[in-house]
C-alpha positions in Angstrom: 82.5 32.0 188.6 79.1 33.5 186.9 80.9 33.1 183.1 81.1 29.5 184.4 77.7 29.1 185.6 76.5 30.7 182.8 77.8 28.4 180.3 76.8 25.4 182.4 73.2 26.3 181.7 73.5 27.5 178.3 75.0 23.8 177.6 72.4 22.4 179.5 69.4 24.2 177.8 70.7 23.7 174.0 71.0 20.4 174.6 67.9 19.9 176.1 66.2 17.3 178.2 66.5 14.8 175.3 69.7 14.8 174.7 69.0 16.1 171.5 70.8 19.0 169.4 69.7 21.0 166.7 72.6 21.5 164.0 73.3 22.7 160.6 74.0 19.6 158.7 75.7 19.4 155.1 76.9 17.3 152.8 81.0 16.2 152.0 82.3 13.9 149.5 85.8 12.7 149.9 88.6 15.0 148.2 86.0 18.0 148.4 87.4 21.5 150.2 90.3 19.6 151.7 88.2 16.4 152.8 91.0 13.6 151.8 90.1 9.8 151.3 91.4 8.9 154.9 88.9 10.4 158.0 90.2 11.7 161.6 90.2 8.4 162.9 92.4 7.0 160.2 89.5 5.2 158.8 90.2 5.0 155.2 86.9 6.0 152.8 86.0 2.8 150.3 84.4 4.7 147.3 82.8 1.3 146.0 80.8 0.8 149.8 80.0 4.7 149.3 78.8 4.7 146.3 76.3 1.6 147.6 75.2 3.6 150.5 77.0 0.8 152.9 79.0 3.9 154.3 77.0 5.7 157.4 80.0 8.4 158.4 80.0 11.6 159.8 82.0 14.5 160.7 80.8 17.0 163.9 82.0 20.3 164.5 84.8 20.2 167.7 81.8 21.7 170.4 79.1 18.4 169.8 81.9 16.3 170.9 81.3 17.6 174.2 77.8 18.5 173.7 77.1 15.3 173.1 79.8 13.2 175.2 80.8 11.7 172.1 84.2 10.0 170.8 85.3 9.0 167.4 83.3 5.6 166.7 80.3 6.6 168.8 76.9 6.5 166.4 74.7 9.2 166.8 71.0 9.4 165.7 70.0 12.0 162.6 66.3 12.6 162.4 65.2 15.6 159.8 62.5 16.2 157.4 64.7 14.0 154.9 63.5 10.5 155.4 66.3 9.2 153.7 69.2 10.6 156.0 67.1 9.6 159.0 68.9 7.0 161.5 71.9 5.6 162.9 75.5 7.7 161.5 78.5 6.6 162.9 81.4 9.8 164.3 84.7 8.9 162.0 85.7 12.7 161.4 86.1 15.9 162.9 85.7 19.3 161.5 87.8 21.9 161.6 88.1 24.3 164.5 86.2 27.5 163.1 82.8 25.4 162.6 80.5 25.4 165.2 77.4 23.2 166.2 77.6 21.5 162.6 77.3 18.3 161.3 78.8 16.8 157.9 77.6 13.7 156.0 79.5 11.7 154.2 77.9 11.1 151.0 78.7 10.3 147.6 79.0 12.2 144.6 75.8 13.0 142.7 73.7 11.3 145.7 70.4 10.1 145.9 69.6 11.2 149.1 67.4 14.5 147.5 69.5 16.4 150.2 70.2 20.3 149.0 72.2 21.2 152.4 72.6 23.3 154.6 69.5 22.2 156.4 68.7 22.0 160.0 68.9 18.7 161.9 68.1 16.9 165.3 71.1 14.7 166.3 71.7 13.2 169.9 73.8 10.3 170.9 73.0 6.5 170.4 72.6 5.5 173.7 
């Protein structure tokens, strides 16, 4: 009963009274360290509309699912010192189970985003 309670209100204070997290965020490309061309949610990656930026996916570690009360297809708000990765990112993958309270972005190769990961980042669910 106290391990419970205990992890009630260590959930409740890392989220916060926002709803926002703080995460490590970095950076994937498709068919990089086991990343394929098809996401979690069987959404398949379109190199052309990634390559034009028309792509907003991420990945989340298995914990900011429930963290956040999230499901694949949810969007989730990114806001970080990087004005350019600020905004609305849609959930379409999941990362594997040893990563904790981490987020990856789906981003092209040789992106413009000036983003030199890992950094750290606020995300909370779009409500």
């Amino acid at each position: 009963m106290r391990k419970a309670l205990f992890l009630i209100l260590l959930l409740i204070c890392s989220i916060g009274a926002s709803g926002q997290v703080t995460v490590t965020a970095t950076k994937y490309h498709p068919g990089m360290g086991g990343a394929g061309w098809v996401t979690a949610s069987g959404s398949r990656i379109d190199n052309n509309k990634l390559k034009n930026y028309e792509i907003k996916w991420v990945a989340l570690s298995r914990d900011l699912f429930n963290k956040l009360g999230v499901k694949m297809g949810d969007e989730v708000i990114i806001e970080c010192a990087n004005k350019l990765l600020n905004g609305v990112w849609i959930v379409k993958d999941k990362m594997g189970p040893r990563m904790r309270n981490h987020i990856d972005i789906l981003l092209p190769r040789g992106d413009k985003m000036n983003f030199h990961g890992p950094i750290k980042v606020q995300i909370s669910k779009k409500r």
